[in-house]
Backbone as a chain_set.jsonl record, in Angstrom:
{"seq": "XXXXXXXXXXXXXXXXXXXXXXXXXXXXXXXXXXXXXXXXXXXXXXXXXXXXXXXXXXXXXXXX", "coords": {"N": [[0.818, -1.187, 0.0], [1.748, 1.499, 0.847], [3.746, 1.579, -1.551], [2.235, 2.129, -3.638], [1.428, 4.866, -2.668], [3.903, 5.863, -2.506], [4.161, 6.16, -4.747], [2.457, 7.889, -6.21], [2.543, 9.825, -4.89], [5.543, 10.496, -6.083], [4.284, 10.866, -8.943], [2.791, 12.909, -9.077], [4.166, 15.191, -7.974], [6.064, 15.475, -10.191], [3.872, 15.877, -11.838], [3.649, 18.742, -11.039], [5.661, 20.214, -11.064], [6.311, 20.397, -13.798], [4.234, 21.665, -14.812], [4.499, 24.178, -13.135], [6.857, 25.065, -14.237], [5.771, 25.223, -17.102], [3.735, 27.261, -16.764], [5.427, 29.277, -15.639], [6.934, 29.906, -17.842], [4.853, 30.313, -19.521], [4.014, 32.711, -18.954], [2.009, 33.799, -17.683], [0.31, 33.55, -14.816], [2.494, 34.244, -12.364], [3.176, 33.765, -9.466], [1.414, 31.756, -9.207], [2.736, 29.963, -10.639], [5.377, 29.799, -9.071], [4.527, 29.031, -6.677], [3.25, 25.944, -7.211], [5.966, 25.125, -7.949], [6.961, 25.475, -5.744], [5.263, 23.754, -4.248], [6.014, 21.295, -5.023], [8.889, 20.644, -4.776], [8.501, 20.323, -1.96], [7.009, 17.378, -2.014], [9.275, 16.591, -3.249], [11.013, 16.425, -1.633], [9.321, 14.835, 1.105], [9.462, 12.477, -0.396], [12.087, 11.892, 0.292], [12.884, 11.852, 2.462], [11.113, 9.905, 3.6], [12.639, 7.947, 1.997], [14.866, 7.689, 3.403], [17.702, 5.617, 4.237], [18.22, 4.678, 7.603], [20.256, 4.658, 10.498], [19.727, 1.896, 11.295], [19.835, 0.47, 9.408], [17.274, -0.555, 8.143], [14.658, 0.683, 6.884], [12.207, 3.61, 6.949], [9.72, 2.846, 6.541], [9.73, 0.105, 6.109], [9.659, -0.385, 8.951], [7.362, -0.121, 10.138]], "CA": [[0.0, 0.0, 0.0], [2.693, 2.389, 0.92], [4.971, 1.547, -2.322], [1.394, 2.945, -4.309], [0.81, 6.507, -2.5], [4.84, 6.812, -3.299], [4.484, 6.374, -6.862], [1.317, 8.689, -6.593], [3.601, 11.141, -4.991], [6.427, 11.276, -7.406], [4.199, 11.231, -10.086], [1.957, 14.162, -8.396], [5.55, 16.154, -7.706], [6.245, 15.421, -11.185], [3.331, 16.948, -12.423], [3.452, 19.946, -10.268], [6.828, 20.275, -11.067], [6.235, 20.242, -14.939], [3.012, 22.912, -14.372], [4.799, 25.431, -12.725], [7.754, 26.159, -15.273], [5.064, 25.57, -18.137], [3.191, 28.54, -16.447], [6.37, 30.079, -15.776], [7.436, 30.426, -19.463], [3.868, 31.092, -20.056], [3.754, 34.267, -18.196], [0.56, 34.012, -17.125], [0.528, 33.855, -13.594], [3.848, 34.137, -11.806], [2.922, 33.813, -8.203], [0.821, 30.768, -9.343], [3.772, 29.06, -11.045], [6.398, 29.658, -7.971], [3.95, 28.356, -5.507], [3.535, 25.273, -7.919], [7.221, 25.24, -7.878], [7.464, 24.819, -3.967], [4.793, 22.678, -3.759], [6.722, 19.832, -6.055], [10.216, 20.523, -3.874], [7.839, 19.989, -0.732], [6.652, 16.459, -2.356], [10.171, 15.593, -3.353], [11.398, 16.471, 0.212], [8.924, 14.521, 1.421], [9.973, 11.644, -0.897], [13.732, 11.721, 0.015], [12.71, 11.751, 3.649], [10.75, 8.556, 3.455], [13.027, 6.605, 1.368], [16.54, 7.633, 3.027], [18.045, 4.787, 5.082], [18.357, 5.226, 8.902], [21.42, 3.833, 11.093], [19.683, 0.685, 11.787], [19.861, -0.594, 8.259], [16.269, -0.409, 7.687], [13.873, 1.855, 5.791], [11.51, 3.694, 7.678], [8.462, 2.597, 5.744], [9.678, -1.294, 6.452], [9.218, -0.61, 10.325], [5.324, -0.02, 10.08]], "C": [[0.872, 1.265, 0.0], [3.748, 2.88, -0.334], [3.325, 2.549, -3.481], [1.18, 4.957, -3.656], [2.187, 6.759, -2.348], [5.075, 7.112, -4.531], [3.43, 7.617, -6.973], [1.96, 10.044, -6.485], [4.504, 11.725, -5.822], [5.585, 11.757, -8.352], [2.874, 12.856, -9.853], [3.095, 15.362, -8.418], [5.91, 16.415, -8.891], [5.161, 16.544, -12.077], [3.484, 18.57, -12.043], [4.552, 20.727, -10.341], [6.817, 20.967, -12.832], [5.036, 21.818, -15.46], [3.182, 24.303, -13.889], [5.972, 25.814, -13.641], [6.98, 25.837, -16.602], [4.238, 27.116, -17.658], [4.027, 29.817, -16.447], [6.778, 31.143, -16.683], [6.106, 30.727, -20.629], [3.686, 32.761, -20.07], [2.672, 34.651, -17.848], [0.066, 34.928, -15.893], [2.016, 33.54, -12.654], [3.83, 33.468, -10.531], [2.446, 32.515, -8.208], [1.826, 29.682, -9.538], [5.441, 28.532, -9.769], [5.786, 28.898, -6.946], [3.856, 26.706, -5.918], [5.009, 24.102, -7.973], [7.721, 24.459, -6.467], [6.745, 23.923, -3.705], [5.635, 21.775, -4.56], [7.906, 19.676, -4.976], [9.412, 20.448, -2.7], [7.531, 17.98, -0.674], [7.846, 16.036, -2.255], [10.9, 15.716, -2.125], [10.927, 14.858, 0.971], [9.018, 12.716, 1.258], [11.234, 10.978, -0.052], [13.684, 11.737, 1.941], [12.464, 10.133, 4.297], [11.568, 7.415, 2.633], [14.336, 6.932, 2.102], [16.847, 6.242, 3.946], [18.071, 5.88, 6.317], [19.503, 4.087, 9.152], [20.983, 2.31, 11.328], [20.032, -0.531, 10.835], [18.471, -0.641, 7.856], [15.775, 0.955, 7.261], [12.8, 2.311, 7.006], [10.135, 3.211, 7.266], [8.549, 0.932, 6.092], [9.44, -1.545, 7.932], [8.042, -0.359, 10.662], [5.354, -1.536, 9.994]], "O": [[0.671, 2.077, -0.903], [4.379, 3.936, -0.367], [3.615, 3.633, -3.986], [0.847, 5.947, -4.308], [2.317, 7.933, -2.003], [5.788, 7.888, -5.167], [3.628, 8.367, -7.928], [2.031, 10.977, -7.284], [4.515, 12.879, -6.25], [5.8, 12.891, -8.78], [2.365, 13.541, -10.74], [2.786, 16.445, -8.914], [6.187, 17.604, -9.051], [5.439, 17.569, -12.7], [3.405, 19.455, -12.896], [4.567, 21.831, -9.797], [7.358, 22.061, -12.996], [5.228, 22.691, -16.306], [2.448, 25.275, -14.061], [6.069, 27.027, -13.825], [7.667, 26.272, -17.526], [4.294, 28.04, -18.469], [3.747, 30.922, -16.91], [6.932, 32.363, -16.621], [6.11, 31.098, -21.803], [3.357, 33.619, -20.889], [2.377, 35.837, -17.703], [-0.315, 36.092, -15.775], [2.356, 32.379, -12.423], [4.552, 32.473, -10.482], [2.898, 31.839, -7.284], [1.862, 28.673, -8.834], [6.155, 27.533, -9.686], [6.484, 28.104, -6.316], [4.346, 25.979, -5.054], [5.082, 22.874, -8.015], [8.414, 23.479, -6.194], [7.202, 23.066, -2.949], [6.415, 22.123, -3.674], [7.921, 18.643, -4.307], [10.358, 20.68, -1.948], [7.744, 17.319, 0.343], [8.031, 15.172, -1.399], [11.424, 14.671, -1.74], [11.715, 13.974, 1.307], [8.81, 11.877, 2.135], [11.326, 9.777, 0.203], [14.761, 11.589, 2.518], [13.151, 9.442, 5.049], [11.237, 6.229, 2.607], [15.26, 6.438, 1.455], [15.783, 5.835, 4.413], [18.008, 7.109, 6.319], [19.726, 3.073, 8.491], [21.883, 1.5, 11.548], [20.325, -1.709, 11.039], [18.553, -0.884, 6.652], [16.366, 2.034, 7.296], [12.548, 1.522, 7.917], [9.366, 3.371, 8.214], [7.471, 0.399, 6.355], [9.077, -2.663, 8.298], [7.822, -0.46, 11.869], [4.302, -2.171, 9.924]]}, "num_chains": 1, "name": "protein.A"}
């Protein structure tokens, strides 16, 4: 269950990621596209949090 709402994430970060420098280089909305922007680096944070190893040798997602 867990290995699905990380793929949902990348590929959510991905979009959001992809959305804000298409808006960007739109010139639409600016403010729209930076916020966009941080939300994706919030996701992949969030990513790189959950997958790093810890000292024990395990994953934190394998100790649930």
């Amino acid at each position: 269950m867990i290995d699905w709402l990380l793929s949902i994430l990348m590929i959510a970060g991905v979009a959001l990621l992809a959305g804000g420098i298409f808006i960007l280089r739109k010139g639409t909305n600016r403010k729209q596209g930076i916020l966009m922007l941080i939300a994706s680096a919030v996701m992949f944070g969030n990513l790189a949090i959950w997958l790093a190893p810890v000292p024990e040798g395990s994953d934190p997602i394998e100790s649930r």
